[in-house]
C-alpha positions as CSV (number, residue, x, y, z in Angstrom):
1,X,160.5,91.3,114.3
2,X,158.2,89.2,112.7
3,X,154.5,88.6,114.3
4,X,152.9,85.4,113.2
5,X,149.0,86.1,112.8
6,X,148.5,82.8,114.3
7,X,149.8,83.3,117.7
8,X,148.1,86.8,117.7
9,X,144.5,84.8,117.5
10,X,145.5,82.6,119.9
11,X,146.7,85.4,122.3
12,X,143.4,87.3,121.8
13,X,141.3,83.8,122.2
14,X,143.4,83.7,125.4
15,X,143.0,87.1,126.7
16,X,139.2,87.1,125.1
17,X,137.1,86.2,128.3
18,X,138.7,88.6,130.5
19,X,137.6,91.9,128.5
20,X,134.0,90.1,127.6
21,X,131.4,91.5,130.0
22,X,130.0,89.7,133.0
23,X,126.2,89.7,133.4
24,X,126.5,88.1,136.8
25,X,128.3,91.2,138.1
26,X,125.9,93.2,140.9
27,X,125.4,96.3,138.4
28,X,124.7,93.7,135.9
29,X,122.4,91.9,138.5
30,X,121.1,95.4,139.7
31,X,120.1,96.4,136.0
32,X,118.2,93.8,135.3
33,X,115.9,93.9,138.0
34,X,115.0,97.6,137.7
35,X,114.0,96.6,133.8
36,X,112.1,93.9,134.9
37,X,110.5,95.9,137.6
38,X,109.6,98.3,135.3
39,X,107.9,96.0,132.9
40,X,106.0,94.7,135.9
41,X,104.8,97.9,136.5
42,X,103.6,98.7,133.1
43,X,102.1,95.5,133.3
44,X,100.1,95.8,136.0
45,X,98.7,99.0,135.3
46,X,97.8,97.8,131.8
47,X,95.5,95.2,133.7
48,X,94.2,97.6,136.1
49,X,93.6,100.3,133.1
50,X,91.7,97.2,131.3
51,X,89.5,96.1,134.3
52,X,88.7,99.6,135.3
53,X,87.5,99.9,131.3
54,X,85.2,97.0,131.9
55,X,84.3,97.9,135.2
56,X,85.8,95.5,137.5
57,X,88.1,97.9,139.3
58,X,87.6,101.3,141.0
59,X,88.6,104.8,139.6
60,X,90.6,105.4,142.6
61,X,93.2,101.9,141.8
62,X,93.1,103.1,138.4
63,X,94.8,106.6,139.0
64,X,97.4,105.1,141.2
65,X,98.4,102.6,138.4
66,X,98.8,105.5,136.2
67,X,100.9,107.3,138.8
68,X,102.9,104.2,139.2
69,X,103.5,104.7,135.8
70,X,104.2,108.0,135.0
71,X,106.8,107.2,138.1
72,X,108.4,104.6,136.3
73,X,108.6,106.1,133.1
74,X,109.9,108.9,134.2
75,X,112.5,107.3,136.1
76,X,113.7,105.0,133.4
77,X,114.0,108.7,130.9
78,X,116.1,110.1,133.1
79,X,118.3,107.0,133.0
80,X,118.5,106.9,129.5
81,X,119.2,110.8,129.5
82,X,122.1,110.6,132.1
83,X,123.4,107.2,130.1
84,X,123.4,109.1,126.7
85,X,124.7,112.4,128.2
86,X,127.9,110.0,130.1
87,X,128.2,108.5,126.4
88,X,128.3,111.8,125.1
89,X,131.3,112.9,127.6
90,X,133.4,110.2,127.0
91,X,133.2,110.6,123.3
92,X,134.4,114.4,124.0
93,X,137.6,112.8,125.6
94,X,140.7,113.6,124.2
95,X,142.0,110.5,122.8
């Protein structure tokens, strides 16, 4: 049987789009928002942190943006440890 390298690059052109990822897909969707909520965050506390440095905002806003923060960074550590440690399962798999 003799397979013509040809028609194998066309097959895997052809089949190509349906294993590529989607980015419009809701966890895609879903992802992308809590990233860009969490650069919001950081952000906005950095503005707060720099006004209550020259004085135009209060001590007390300028505690709650670093809780906000300290939230958010949090959170988005314990993402990255529970991605890393799902990575680090699968590549235990047996193949």
């Amino acid at each position: 049987m003799e397979i013509k390298s040809t028609l194998v690059a066309q097959a895997y052109e052809a089949n190509r789009p349906a294993t590529a990822p989607d980015p419009t897909t809701q966890a895609g969707a879903a992802f992308g928002q809590a990233a860009a909520g969490f650069i919001e965050t950081l952000q906005q506390s950095e503005q707060t942190a720099m006004a209550a440095m020259s004085g135009g905002a209060d001590p007390h806003a300028l505690v709650q943006a670093l809780a906000q923060t300290e939230l958010a960074v949090e959170t988005a550590v314990t993402v990255r440890d529970k991605v890393v440690e799902a990575y680090q399962e699968i590549l235990r798999m047996p193949v």
